[in-house]
N, C-alpha and C positions, 0 to 999 in steps of 0.2 A: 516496356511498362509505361503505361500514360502517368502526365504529369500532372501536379496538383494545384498551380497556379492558377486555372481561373475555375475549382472549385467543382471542378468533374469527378463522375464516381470514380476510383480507382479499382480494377478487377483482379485479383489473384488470376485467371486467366489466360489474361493478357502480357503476364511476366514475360520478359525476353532479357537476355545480356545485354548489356552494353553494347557499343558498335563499337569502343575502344576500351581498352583496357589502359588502368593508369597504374605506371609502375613506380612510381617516385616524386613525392612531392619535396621542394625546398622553399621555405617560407623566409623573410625578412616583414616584421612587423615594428614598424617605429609608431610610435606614443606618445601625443602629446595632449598638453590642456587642449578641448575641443574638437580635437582629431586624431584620426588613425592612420598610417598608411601603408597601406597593403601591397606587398609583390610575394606573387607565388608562380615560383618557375615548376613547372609540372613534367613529366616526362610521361608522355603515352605513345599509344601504337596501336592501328586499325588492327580488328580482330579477322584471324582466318575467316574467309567465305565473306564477309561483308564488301559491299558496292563498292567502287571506286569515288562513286560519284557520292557517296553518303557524306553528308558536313559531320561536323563535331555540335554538338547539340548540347549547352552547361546549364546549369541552374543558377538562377538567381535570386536575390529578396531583397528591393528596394535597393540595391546595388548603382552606383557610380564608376564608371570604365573610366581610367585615365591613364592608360596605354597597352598596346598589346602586342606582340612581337611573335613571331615562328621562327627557332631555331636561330634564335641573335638579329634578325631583320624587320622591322616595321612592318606590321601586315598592313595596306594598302586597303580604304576603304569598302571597296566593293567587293572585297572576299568576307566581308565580316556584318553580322546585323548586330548592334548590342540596343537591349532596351534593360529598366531592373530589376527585371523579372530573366532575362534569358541571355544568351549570349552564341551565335552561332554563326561556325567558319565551315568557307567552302575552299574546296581546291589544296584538300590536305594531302600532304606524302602517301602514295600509296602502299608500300611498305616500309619495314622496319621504326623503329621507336623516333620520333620526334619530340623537340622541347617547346612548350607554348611558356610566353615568359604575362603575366596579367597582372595588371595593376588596378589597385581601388582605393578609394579614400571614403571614411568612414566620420560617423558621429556617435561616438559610443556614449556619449553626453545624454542625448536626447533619447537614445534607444529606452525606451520605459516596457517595450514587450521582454528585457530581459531574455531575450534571445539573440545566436549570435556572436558578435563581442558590445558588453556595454561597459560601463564604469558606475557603480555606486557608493557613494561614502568615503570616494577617494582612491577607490579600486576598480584596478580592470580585472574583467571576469568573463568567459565563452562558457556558452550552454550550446552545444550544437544536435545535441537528442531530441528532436529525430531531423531536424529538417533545418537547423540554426547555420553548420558550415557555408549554406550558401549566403546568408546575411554576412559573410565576410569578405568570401571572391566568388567569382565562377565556378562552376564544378560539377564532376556527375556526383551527384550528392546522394548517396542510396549505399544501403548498407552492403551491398553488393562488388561494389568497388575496393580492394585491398588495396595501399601503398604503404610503401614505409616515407617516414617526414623526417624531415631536420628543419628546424625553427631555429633563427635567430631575433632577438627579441630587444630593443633599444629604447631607452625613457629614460628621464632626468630622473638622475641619483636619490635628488631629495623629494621627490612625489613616492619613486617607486622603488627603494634599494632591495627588493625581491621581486627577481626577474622568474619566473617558473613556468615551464611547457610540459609536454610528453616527453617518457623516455628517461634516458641518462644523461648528466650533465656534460657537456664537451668541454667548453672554455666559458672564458669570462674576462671582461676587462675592461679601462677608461677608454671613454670616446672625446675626452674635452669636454669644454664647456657646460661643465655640470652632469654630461650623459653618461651610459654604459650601455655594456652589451654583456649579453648571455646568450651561447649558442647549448640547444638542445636536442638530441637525436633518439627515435625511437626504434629500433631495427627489427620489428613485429610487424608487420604488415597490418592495417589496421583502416576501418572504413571512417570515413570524412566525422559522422556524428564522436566518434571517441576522441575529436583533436580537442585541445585545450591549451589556454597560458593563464597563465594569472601576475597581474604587475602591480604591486603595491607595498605601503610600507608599512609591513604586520610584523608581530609576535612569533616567535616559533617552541615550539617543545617541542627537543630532538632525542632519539633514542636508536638501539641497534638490533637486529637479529640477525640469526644464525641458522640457516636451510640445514633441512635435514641431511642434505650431501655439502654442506659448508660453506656456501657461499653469502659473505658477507651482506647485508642489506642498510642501507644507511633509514631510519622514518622520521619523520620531519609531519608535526602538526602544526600549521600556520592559523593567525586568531589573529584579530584584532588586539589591537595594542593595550597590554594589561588585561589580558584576557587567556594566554593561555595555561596558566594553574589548571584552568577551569576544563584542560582539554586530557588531563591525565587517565582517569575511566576511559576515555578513548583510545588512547593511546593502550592503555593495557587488555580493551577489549580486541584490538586489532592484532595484536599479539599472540593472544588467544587463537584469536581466527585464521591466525596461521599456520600456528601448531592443529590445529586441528583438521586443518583445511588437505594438511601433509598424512595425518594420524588415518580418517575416516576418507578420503578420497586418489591418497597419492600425490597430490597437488601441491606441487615447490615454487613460490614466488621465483620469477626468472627478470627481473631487470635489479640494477647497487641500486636504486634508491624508489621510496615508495611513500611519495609526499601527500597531503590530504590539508585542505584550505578549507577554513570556516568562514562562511562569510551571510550576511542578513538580508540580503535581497535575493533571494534563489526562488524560481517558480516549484522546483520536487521537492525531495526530501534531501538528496543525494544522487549526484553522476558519477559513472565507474570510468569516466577516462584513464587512457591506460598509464598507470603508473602516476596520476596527478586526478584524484578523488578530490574532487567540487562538493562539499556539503552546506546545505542551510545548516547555520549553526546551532539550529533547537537541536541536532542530531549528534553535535560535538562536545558544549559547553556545560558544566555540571559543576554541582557543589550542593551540600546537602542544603543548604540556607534557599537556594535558589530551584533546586530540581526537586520531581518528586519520584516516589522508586520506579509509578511507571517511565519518567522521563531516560531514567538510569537504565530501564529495562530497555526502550525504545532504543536508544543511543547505542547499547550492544549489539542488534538486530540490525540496526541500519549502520554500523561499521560496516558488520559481518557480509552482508548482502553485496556492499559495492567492492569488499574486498573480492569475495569470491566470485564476481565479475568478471577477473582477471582470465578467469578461465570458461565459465559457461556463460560468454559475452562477448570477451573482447579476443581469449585468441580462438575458440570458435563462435563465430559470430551466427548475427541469422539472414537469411541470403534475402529478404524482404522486409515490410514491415508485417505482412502477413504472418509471420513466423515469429512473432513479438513473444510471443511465450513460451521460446524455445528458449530465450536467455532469460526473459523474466519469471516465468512460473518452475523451470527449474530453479533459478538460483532463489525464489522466495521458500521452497523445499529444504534447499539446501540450509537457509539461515534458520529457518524451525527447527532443522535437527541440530544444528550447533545450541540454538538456545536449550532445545532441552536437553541436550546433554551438558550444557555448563548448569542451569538450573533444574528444574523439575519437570518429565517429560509428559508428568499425567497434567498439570497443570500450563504448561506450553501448550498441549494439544488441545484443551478444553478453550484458551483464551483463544486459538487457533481458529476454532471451530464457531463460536461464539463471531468473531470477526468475520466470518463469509459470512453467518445466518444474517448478518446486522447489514453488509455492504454489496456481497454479491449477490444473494438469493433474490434482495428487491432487483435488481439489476436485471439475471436472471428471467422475473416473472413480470414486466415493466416494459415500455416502448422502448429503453433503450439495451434490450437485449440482442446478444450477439454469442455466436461462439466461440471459444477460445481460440481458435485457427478463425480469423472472419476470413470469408471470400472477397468483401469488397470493402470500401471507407471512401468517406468524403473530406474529411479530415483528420489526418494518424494521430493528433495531439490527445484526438479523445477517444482512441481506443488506450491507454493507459490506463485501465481499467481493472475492478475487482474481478471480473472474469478472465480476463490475461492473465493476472498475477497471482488471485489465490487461490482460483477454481484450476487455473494451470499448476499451482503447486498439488494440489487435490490428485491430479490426473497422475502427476510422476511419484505423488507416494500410493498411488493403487496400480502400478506398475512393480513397484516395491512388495506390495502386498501379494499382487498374485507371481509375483517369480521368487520371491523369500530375497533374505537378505545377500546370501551367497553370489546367487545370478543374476542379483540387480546389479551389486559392484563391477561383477565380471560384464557387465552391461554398458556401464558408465565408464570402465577401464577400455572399453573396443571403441567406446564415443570420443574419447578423450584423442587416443591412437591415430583413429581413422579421421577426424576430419578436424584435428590441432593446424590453424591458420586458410582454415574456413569458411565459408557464408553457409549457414547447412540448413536442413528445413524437419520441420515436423519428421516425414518419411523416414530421413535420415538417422534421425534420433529413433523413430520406434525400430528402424532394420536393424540398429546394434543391438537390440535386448533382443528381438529376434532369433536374431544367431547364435549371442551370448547363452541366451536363455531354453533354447531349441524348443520356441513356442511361434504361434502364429497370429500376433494381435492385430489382424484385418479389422474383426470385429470392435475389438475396444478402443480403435480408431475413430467410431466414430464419436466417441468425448470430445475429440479435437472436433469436430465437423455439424452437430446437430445442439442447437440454442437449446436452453431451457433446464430446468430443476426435474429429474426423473421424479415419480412419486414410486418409494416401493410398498407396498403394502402387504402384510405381514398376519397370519389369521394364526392360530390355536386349535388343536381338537386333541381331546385326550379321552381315550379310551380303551378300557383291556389292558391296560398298563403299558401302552404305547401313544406315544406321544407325539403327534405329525403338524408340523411346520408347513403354512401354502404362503407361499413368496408371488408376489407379481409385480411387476413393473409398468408400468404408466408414464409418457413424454406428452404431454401438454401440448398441440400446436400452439406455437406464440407469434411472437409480431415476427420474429426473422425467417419464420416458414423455412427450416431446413432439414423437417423430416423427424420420424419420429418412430426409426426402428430402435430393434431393442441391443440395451447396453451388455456388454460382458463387466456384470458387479463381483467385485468381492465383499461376500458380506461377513465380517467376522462375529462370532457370537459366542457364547457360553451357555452352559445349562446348572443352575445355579441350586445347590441345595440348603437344606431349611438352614443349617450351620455358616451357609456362607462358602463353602466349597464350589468350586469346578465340577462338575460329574464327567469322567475323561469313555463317555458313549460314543459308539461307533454309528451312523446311521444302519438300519438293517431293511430301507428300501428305499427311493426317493428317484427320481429323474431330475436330479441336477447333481455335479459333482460336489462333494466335498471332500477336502483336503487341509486335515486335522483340523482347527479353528476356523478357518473361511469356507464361508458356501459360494458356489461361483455359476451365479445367479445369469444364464447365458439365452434362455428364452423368456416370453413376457408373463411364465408361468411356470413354476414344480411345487411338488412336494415332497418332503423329507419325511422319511419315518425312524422313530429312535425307539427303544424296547428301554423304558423306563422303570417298570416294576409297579407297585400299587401306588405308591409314592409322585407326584405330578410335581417334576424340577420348576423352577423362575425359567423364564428365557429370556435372557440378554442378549440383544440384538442388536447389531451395526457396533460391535462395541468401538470403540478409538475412531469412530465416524468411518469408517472404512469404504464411504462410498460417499460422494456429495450429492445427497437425494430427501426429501421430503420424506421422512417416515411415518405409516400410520400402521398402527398397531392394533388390536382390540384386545390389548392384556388385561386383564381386569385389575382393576384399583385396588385390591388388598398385594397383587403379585407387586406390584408399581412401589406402594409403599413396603416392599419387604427388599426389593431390590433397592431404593432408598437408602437401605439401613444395611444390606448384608452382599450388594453386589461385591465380587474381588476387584471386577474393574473398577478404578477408580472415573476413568470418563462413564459407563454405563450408570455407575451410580449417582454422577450429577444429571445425567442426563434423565434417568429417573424420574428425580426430584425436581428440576426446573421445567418439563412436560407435564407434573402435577401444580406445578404450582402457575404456569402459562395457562394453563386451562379454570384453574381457579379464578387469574385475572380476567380470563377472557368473557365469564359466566358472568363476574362480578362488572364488565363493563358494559356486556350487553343490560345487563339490570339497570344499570345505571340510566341509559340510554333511554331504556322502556318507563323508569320510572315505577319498577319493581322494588320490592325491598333488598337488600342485599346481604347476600350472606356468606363467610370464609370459611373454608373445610378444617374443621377444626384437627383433624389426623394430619392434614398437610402444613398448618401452623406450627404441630408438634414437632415436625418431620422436619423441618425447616429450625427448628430451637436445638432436638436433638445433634444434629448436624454442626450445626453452631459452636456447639460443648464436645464434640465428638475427638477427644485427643489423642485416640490412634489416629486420627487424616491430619496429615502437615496443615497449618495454618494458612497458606495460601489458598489450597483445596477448601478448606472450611470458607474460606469470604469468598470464592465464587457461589457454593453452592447457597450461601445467605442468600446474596445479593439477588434482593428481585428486578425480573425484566425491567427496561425503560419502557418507556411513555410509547415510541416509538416501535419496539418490540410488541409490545402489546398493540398495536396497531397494526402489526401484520397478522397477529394471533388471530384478530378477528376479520380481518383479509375486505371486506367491502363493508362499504355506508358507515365507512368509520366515523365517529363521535370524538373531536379530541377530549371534551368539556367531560365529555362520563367518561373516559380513560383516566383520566388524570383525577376525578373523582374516586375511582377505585384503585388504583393504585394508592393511594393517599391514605384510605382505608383501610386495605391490606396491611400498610408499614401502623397503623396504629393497631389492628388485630394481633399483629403479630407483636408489638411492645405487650399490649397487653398479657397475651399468651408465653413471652418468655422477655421482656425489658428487663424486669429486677439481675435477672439471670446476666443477661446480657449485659447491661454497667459493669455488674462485678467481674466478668470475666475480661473487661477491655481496662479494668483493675490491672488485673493481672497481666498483661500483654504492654502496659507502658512504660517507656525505656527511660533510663536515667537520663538527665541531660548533658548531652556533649558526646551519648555514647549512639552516636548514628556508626549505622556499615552498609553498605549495598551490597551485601551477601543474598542471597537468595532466602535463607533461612530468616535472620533480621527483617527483609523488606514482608517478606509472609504474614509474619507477625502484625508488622505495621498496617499493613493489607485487610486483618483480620477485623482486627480494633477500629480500622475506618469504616468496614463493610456493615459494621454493627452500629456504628453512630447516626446513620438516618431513621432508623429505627428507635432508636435510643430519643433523638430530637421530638419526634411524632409526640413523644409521651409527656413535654416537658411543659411547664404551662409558662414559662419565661426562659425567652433567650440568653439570660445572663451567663447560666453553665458553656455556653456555646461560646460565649463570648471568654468567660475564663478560657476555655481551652485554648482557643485561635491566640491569648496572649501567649498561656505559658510553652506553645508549641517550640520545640527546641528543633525542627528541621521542618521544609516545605511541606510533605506529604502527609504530617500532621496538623500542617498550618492550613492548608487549602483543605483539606477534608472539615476542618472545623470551620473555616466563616463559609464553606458552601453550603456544609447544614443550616448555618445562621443565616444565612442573603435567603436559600430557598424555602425555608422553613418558617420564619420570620422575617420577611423582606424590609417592612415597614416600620421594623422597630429601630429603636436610640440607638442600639447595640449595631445593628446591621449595617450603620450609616457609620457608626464608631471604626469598626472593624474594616466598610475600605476603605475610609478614610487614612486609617493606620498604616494599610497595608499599600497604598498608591504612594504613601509617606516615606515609607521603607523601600519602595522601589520603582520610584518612577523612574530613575536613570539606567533601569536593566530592560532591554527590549524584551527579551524571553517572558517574563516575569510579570510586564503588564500585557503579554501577550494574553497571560492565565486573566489577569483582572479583568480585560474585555470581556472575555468569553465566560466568566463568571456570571457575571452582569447580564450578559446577552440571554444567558440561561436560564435568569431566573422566573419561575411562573406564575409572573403579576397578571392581572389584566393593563395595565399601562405599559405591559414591556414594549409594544411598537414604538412609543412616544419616547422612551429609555432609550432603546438605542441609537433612535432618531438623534437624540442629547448626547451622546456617546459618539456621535459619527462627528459631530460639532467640537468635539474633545481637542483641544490644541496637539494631545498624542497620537488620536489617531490620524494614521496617515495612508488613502486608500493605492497608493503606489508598491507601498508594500507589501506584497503577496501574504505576510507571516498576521500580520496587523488585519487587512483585508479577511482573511480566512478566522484568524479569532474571532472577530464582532459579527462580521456576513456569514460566515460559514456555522458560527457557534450559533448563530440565531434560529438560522435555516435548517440544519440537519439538530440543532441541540434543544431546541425549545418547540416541541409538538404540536403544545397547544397554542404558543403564540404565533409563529408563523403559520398554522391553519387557524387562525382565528375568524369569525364566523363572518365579518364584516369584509372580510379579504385585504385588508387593512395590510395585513403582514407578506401575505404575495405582495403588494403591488409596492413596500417599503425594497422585498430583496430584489422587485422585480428594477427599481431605480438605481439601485446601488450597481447590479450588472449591465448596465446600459452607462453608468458613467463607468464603470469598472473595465467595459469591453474599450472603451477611448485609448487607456492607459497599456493592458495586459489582457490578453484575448485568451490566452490559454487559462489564467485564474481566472475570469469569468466565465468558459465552459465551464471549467472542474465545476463551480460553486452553482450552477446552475442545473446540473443532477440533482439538485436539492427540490426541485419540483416531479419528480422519477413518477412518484407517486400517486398525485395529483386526483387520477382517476376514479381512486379506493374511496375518497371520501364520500361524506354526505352529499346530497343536491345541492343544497345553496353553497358548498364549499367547493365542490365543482365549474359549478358557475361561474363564481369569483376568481379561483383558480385562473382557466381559461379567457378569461376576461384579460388576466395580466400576461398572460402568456402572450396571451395573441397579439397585444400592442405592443409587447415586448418584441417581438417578434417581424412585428410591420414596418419596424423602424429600418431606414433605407439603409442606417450609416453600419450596419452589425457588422462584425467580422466574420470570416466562413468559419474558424471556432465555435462561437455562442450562436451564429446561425445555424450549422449543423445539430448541436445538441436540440436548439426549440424545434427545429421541422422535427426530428424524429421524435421527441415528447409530446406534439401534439398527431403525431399520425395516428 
């Protein structure tokens, strides 16, 4: 497998083993102010068939050699080349297992790429996903290599009295002079990216479980000090996800203890090291004053994801990085279906669905499209991507789909079986359901293998009292050119009668199969024929998204509006309704654009108020299907020569049509929906509610001829997710008024000393759609709080601007490119990996208008020219401008 050091393509290809295999790592890391220092005694052995003559060949990152040894003896200069990038011995044992003993010294002080081992805030902390283990020693550093570790771990008392690694604890005890030691062993075999310590002096919230076959588990949530109340939701959503994890897949935690450290300088969300879960603390820390339900809802989701790591990660791994969505898109699967079965599955599945349209489909149809298996990478940092992870969960719940629930399990039970303490690949995974399942998914392989958004397209003819469905599919060449045969879809659907019923019809001709509820859509064209009667059913189509593809339909508008109102599915009938009302914005922004009058469907207003009021659908149901598209969303609607200036015109529009059309309605009923004070719960049901009453307040604001109501709320708010739904109505609504200045003033008052918390205040601000918002957050970046080191801080202000404010960062003067385009050039100095991520924020770029093109490319490209880039933020700008 080539290396990635000086920035070469990397080919799926070209994969080979190792020439040695490493069967045992033993670590001693001592820690002091300013330095680190490293010895890692390794145990390998030349692999059958390979050269005699082949050296050992280790990875390195800005690495310092300060001794190295073969089997207890000084290796002798001219057997060995180290530079800190590489490290490599010749004239090794030609058989049986030998010990290389390596030494390094470190500055985890200055590490600000947070990769590796760094220290911040007083803490030391390893991120080694996907490529960080070598920033510590030498190493075949790929996720291909298994060892088991034992870590011992040594720091003064009083910097760090929690000493924490992999594994289970061994011993512990004084060293003098103020020191200790903590020895730690993992007995899982396990690849280089899942090692981990943590040394510092935090908080813990401890608690216990009990495996389904009885073995005791000790769990431990570490926090910063007087911080961790705040980690209890976590704690019990981890719980949760165990029992579950046993209940829906078989899967029993297998090591006494299963610790999880919060901490503020983290580049992800959350690492699944094994048995020792690293999280950014937005994903731990909670309390109704401070979080809001989405944060609550987040926090469950991203426990759940790195707990279930354990198993579709760390003890089967994946034998490349090519294979990245063999742990990450099943296990982002797996956490979906825990959310919806702890909360609501129609409502999980819709926000589901909603988050690829938003993150992967631009991704998808954009230059930085790729397939969920890529062949190649120049950089692995930035294939962590919405096509890895959500379009790869996509793929393994249409696996699910077409083998039913029975033979998926029996699918995942032969996965689990056959390759527990594995590197395994794509292949691997699809041959167990295979066998499991006594199907042939050659075909629907190539999901993994061919870029881009299918488009399916969906026609009507009814006649004779038969009723015939034409399905076709369509693959886009796009920028990854990897082919554009046709997909094996499952497309599930329903035929809906005038009451709201299912009609339970058989087809009675068609050339494609169906199999009860799914049509399985396997060439680029069939049709179905159904013996309906004189009576002409709804047709609900793609219900529960059953396929990640572009749908066009040509239903007619009154069928649209009755599915609306009478679908049984609860996703076909948001889906409905936000497809009538996406097409309303997108009419109303072309108008805008051209300088047309403008006009809103007034059936879809109603449809949209009905819906609102509609108290058979749960309350959380009810505020998606309110909530109109963003600014952004309606920017793909209308797909080229986008206008931010008439987007955000009509949208603006929309939300006071629609006050008009049902507001009074609306007040009264978020009346009704307000909770006494003191009585918050993050139950599902409660946060719904809260959900419902937020979803209907930008609408409610539209109508209001003085901010001061906005500003009552945001005081009498008795928990976050009522407090920030009201001064965002007020800052977005009314930027300029007393009140707006009142309220963050109030609220930066209330919580400057919470990082989370002004995390929100940034990105409040960043969002708002002034014409001065460039110069705002210019002012913002000057803020004594903000601090662009920070990944969490960085991403509020840069990131909130870039993907959260449409109109201002495409602003017409290119004003707002060339603001995020400075912020990631000083960004890329500090942390290379949070200036790629933040600079997918130009994906786009292309769609707009001429002059915003222009400008655009303007900032790109000097962006881009600058000598000093990292291969990170350099890989994302060449492919953005190819």
């Amino acid at each position: 497998m080539l290396r990635t050091d000086d920035g070469q393509t990397i080919r799926l290809e070209d994969y080979r083993p190792t020439d040695f295999a490493v069967h045992h790592v033993d670590m001693l890391v001592r820690l002091r102010d300013g330095a680190a220092e490293i010895r890692a005694d390794i145990r390998l052995e030349r692999r059958e068939g390979v050269a005699m003559s082949a050296p050992l060949v280790l990875d390195g990152d800005e690495l310092v050699l300060t001794g190295l040894w073969l089997d207890g003896e000084p290796v002798a200069p001219e057997r060995f080349d180290a530079t800190p990038e590489r490290l490599v011995l010749r004239d090794l044992p030609a058989r049986g297992p030998f010990g290389l003993r390596i030494e390094t010294r470190l500055s985890p002080e200055t590490n600000t790429q947070l990769m590796g081992l760094y220290r911040s805030d007083g803490v030391w902390c390893t991120q080694c996903e996907a490529e960080g283990f070598r920033r510590i020693t030498y190493f075949l550093d790929r996720p291909d290599v298994l060892a088991t570790y034992r870590v011992r771990l040594e720091a003064d008392r009083a910097s760090a009295p929690i000493l924490l690694a992999n594994g289970n604890p061994l011993e512990s005890g004084d060293l003098g002079e103020g020191r200790h030691f903590a020895v730690w062993d993992d007995p899982h075999p396990k690849p280089s990216y899942l090692f981990a310590l943590v040394a510092g002096d935090l908080d813990a919230l401890h608690d216990r479980f009990t495996t389904a076959s009885g073995r005791d588990v000790a769990l431990a949530i570490y926090t910063e000090k007087g911080l961790s109340g705040r980690a209890a939701y976590a704690m019990d959503a981890l719980k949760r996800s165990m029992i579950w994890d046993e209940r829906r897949f078989g899967r029993e935690y297998d090591l006494d203890v299963f610790n999880i450290v919060a901490i503020s300088a983290f580049n992800m969300g959350a690492m699944e090291n094994k048995g020792l879960n690293v999280f950014n603390h937005k994903y731990v820390l909670l309390d109704p004053d401070t979080a809001t339900d989405g944060d609550y809802a987040g926090v469950e989701t991203v426990i759940a994801h790195e707990y279930f790591h354990n198993w579709t990660g760390n003890r089967i791994t994946c034998r490349d990085w090519f294979q990245l969505c063999l742990k990450e898109g099943l296990t982002v699967y797996r956490d979906q279906e825990f959310s919806a079965d702890e909360r609501s599955r129609p409502v999980k599945r819709i926000s589901s669905v909603h988050g690829l349209k938003a993150q992967q489909f631009p991704e998808d149809q954009g230059p930085l499209q790729h397939p969920v298996r890529p062949t190649r990478y120049r950089e692995i940092n930035n294939f962590y991507t919405a096509t890895v992870y959500e379009k790869g969960a996509e793929l393994v719940r249409m696996i699910e789909t077409i083998l039913g629930a029975a033979r998926f399990r029996a699918g995942m039970d032969l996965y689990f079986e056959r390759h527990d303490g594995d590197a395994a690949t794509i292949e691997d995974f699809l041959r167990c359901f295979e066998e499991a399942g006594g199907i042939d998914l050659w075909q629907f392989s190539r999901w993994y293998h061919q870029a881009g958004t299918p488009v399916l397209t969906v026609s009507e003819r009814f006649a004779n009292g038969q009723l015939t469905l034409r399905l076709e599919q369509d693959l886009p060449k796009g920028a990854a050119g990897t082919g554009t045969e046709p997909f094996h879809m499952p497309i599930r659907f329903g035929l809906v009668d005038a009451q709201g019923h299912d009609l339970a019809l058989e087809p009675v001709a068609g050339d494609a199969e169906v199999e009860g509820d799914v049509i399985h859509l396997t060439e680029r064209s069939a049709e179905i024929v159904f013996d309906t009667g004189e009576t002409r059913p709804l047709v609900s189509i793609l219900r529960d998204f059953s396929a990640p593809v572009t749908l066009r339909h040509d239903q007619r508008r009154e069928d649209r509006l009755a599915l609306a109102r009478l679908d049984p599915n609860p996703f076909g009938r948001w889906r409905a309704l936000t497809d009538l009302v996406g097409e309303m914005l997108r009419e109303a922004a072309l108008a805008e654009g051209a300088g047309r009058a403008v006009r809103y469907d007034e059936a879809v207003l109603d449809a949209l108020c009905r819906s609102a009021g509609d108290a058979a659908l749960e309350p959380a149901l009810r505020a998606l299907m309110v909530t109109l598209p963003g600014e952004a969303e309606i920017a793909r609607l209308v797909g080229s020569e986008i206008d931010p200036e008439a987007i955000h015109r009509a949208r603006r529009g929309a939300l006071r049509a629609l006050n008009a059309a049902g507001g009074a309605g609306f007040q009264a009923l978020r009346s009704t929906l307000a909770e006494p004070a003191g009585a918050f719960s993050p139950d599902a049901a409660s946060a719904g509610r809260r959900a419902l009453r937020a979803a209907l307040l930008p609408v409610v604001a539209s109508g209001l001829a003085s901010p001061a109501p906005l500003l009552g709320e945001f005081e009498a708010a008795g928990n976050m997710t009522d407090r920030l739904a009201a001064i965002t109505a007020l800052v977005h609504v009314f930027p300029a008024s007393a009140e707006a200045q009142a309220a963050l003033a109030a609220f930066f008052g209330r919580f400057e000393t919470d990082a989370l918390v002004l995390d929100k205040w940034f990105t409040l601000q960043a969002t708002a759609p002034t014409d001065d918002i460039v110069e705002a957050v210019e002012r913002l970046r000057a803020h004594p709080k903000f601090d662009l080191g920070n990944p969490n801080r960085a991403r509020a202000l840069i990131g909130g601007f870039a993907t959260g404010n449409q109109r201002g960062f495409n602003r017409a003067d290119g004003a707002g490119y060339r603001w995020v385009a400075e912020r990631l050039a000083e960004l890329d100095r500090l942390n290379p990996q949070t200036a790629a991520r933040l600079a997918t924020a130009f994906r786009s770029w292309r769609s707009f208008d001429a002059p915003r093109r222009a400008v655009a490319e303007a900032a790109l490209r000097e962006l881009a020219g600058r000598k000093d880039l990292s291969r990170d933020l350099s890989d994302i700008l060449t492919r953005t401008l190819e």
